[in-house]
N, C-alpha and C positions, 0 to 999 in steps of 0.2 A: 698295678695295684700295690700300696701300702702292705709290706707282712709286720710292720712295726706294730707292737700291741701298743694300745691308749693307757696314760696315767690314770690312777685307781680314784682320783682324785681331779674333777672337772672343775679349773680355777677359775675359765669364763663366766659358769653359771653357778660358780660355789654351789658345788652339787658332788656328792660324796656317794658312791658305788655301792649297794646292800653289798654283807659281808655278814656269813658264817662261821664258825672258825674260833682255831686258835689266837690268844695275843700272850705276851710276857706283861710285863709287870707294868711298862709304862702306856699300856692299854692298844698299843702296836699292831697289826697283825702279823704273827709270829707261829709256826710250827703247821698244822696243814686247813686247810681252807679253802672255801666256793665263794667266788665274787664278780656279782656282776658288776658291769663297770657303767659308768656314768653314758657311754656312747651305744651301750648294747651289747658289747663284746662280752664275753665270761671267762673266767679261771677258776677253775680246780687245780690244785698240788701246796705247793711248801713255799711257805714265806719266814724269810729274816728280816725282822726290825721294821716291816712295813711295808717289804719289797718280796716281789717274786724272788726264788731263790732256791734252785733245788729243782727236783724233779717237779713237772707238770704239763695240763693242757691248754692251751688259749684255745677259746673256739670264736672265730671273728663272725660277727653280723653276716656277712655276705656271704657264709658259707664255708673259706677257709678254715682252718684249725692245722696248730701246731702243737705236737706233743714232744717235747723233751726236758733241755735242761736249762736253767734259769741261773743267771749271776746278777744281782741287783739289776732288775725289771728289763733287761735283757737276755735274745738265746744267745747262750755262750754253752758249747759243750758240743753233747750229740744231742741229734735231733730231725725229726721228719717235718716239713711242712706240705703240706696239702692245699695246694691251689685249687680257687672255684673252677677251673679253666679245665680242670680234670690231672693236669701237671703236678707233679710232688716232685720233693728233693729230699735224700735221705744222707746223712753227712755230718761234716763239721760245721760250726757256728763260733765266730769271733763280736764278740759286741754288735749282735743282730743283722750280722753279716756271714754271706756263705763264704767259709773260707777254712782249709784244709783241703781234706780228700772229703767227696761225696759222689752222688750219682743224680743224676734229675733226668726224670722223663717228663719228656714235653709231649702236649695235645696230641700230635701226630702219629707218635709212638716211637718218635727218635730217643734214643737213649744217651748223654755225656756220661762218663765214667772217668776222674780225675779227679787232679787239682783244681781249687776256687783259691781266687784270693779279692776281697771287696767285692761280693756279689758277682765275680765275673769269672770266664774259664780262663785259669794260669797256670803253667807247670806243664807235664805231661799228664797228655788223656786219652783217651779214645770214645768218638763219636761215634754214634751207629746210626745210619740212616733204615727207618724202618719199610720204607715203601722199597728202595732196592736192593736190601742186604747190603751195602757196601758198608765200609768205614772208614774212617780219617784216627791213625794211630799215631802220635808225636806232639809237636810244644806248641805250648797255648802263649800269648800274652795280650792282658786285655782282651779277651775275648775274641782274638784273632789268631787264625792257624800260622805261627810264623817258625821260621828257621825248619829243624830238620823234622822231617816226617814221610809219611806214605799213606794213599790212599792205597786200597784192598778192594775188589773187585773177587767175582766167583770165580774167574778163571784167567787174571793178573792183577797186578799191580803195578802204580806208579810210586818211584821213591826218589827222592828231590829236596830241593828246599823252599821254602814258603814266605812269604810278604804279603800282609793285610789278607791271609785268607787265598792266594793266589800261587800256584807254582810258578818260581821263577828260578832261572840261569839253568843249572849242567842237573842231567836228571838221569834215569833211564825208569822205563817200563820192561818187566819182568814179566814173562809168560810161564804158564804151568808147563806148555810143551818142552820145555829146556833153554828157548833162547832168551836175550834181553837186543833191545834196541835203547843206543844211549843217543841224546841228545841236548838241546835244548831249550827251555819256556824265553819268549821274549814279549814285552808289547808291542804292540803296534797301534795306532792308534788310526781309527777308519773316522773319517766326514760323516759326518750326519745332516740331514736338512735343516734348513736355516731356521733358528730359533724366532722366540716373538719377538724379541727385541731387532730381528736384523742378523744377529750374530751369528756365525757356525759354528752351530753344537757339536762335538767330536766324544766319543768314548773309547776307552781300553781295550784292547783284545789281542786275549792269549794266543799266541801261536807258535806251535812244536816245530821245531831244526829238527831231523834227523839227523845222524853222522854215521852209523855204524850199529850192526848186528852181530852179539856173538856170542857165546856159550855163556853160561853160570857164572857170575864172578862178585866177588869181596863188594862189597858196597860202605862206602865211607862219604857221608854225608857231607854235601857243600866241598867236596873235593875235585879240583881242576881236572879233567878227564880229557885235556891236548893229550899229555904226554901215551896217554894209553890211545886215544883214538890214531897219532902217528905210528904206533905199533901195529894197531889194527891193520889200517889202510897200507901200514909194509907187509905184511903177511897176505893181503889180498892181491897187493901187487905183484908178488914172487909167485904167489899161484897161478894168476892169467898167464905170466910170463915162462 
């Protein structure tokens, strides 16, 4: 769905939107005013020189409504949008794009809390998954969980780093009881049965290396963890021995 509001002004049907309201001098709509719009949509709030502009509401046909802040007929500022879907986003706005910091809950009841940039999640965020309590805390781009981060779990966590949404390379999982088990993500890639064409279909799949169990320790993201796992594995070999 479009959240872009419709021009005040329908050029197809030369067909001009009822308007209440302020104008200035050159008969403009200007200072505060209710306007339906040629498509159905309405506004109430503040107009400059003809144009949205300032505090106000759009309420769309279909149910949506945005209420915040306007820079020539675009949201630019702060501002809430309320999806038909039951979904809102409460946040920053760049030329009728989410982008800043905001937060959007979606249908499900999953919560993003971060960075947007172009309608999409970028920067650092934290996701909430609402059906298992877990969440995904670390860096967004384009809308995909990448570079450093950690999922959270009730009673551990994984912390690693990320590609297209996916842990990959040197990681460990953290347990509440005190230890961590470091490892790590690799693809592999399993056969599928033969497609319609003939072809074999093949997909991706994640699979955990263990290497080693050990107490609490420093965690540094996307950091080669050889030199520590040969320490490890000499400390366990002095003991059997």
């Amino acid at each position: 769905m479009s959240d872009v509001g419709s021009d005040e002004f329908d050029e197809e049907h030369s067909k001009l939107g009822e308007y209440e309201g302020d104008r200035n001098e050159a008969g403009e709509r200007h200072g505060v005013g209710k306007a339906v719009l040629p498509n159905g949509d309405m506004y109430q709030g503040q107009y400059v020189n003809g144009k949205r502009h300032g505090e106000g509401t759009y309420r769309f046909k279909n149910g949506a409504r945005y209420v915040g802040d306007y820079y020539q007929n675009m949201k630019h500022g702060r501002g809430t949008f309320h999806y038909p879907d039951g979904s809102n986003y409460e946040g920053s706005w760049a030329e009728d794009l989410r982008q800043g910091h905001g937060v959007y809950t979606y249908p499900n009841g999953d919560k993003y809390d971060g960075e947007w940039l172009h309608h999409m999640r970028h920067g650092q965020g934290i996701y909430h998954y609402h059906e298992t309590g877990s969440k995904y805390k670390g860096s967004w781009v384009n809308g995909k969980m990448e570079s450093a981060g950690e999922y959270i779990h009730s009673n551990h966590r994984y912390r690693g780093n990320f590609v297209n949404s996916n842990p990959t390379g040197p990681g460990k999982y953290v347990f509440d009881v005190g230890y961590e088990q470091h490892g790590e993500y690799h693809q592999a890639e399993q056969d599928r049965a033969e497609g319609e064409w003939g072809e074999l279909a093949s997909t991706a799949v994640l699979k955990w290396i263990p290497k080693c169990v050990t107490g609490l320790t420093p965690w540094a993201p996307g950091k080669d963890t050889s030199a520590r796992d040969k320490e490890t594995a000499s400390v366990e070999e002095g003991a059997e021995n």
